[in-house]
N, C-alpha and C positions, 0 to 999 in steps of 0.2 A: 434681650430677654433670654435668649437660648443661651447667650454664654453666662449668662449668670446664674442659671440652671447647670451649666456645666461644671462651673467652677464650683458650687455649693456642691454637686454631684463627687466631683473629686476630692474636694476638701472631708465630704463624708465618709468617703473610701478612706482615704488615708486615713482620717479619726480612729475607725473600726481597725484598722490593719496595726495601727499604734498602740492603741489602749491596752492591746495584751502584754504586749514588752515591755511597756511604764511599768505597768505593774508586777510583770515578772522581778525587775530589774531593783524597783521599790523592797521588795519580798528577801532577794538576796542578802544574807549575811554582811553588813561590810564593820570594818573596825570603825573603831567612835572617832578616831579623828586623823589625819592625813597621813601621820605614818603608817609605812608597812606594818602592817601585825600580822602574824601567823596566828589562825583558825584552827584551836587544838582540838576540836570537834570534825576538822576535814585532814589536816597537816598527813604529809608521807613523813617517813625518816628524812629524806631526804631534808624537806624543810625544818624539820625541827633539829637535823644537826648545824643549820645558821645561825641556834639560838645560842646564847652566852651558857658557857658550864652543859651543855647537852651533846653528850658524844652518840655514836652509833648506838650502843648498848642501854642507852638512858633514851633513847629515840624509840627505841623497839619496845623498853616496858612502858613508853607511853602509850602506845599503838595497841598492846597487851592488857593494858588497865582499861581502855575506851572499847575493847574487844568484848574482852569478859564484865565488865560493871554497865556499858550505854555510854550516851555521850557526857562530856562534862558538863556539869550545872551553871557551876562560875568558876574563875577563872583559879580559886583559892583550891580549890577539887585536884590541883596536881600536885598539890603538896600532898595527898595518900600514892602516889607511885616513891615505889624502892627507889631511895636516890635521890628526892629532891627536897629539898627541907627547907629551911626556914629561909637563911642564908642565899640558896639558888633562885629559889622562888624572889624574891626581893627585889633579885639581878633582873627576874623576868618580865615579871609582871607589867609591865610599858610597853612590852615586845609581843604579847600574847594575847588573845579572846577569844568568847566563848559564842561563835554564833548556832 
C-alpha cells in the first residue's frame, strides 16, 4: 500500500512538473510540415540569406519591413518589401512561414 501511494505520489509530481512544457512546446511556432522552414516573423539575416534569390541586402529590408510595419500576417505580406516580387516569392514560398 505505501508504495503504491508512492508511486501515484510520484507519478503526480511528474504530471505537474510536465504539463507546463507540453504545453509550452504545443504553443511554439513550428512549420506545417517536416521541412525546414524559416520563420519570417522570428528569422536573423543570417537565416534569411539561406533563402533562394535573398541576399544580405534583401535580408536587412526584410528585418526593416517586420521593424517598421509588425510581424507578417501570412506568408504572401513579403511580397510588399523592395525587392521581392512575384517571381522571388514563388521560389520561396515552401521555404518560408509565418508563425
Amino acid at each position: 500500500m505505501r508504495t503504491t501511494r508512492s508511486v501515484t505520489a510520484l507519478f503526480i509530481v511528474f504530471f505537474l512538473l510536465a504539463a507546463p512544457l507540453i504545453a509550452q512546446a504545443q504553443k511554439s511556432p513550428t512549420p506545417p510540415s517536416g521541412v525546414k522552414k524559416i520563420n519570417l516573423n522570428s528569422a536573423t539575416v543570417q537565416e534569411l540569406v539561406t533563402l533562394p534569390k535573398i541576399g544580405e541586402k534583401t535580408a536587412q529590408r526584410i528585418l526593416d519591413y517586420r521593424t517598421k510595419n509588425g510581424r507578417f500576417q501570412k506568408i504572401e505580406d513579403l511580397m510588399k518589401v523592395k525587392g521581392i516580387g512575384e517571381k522571388t516569392f514563388l521560389k520561396l514560398k515552401d521555404k518560408i512561414f509565418v508563425g
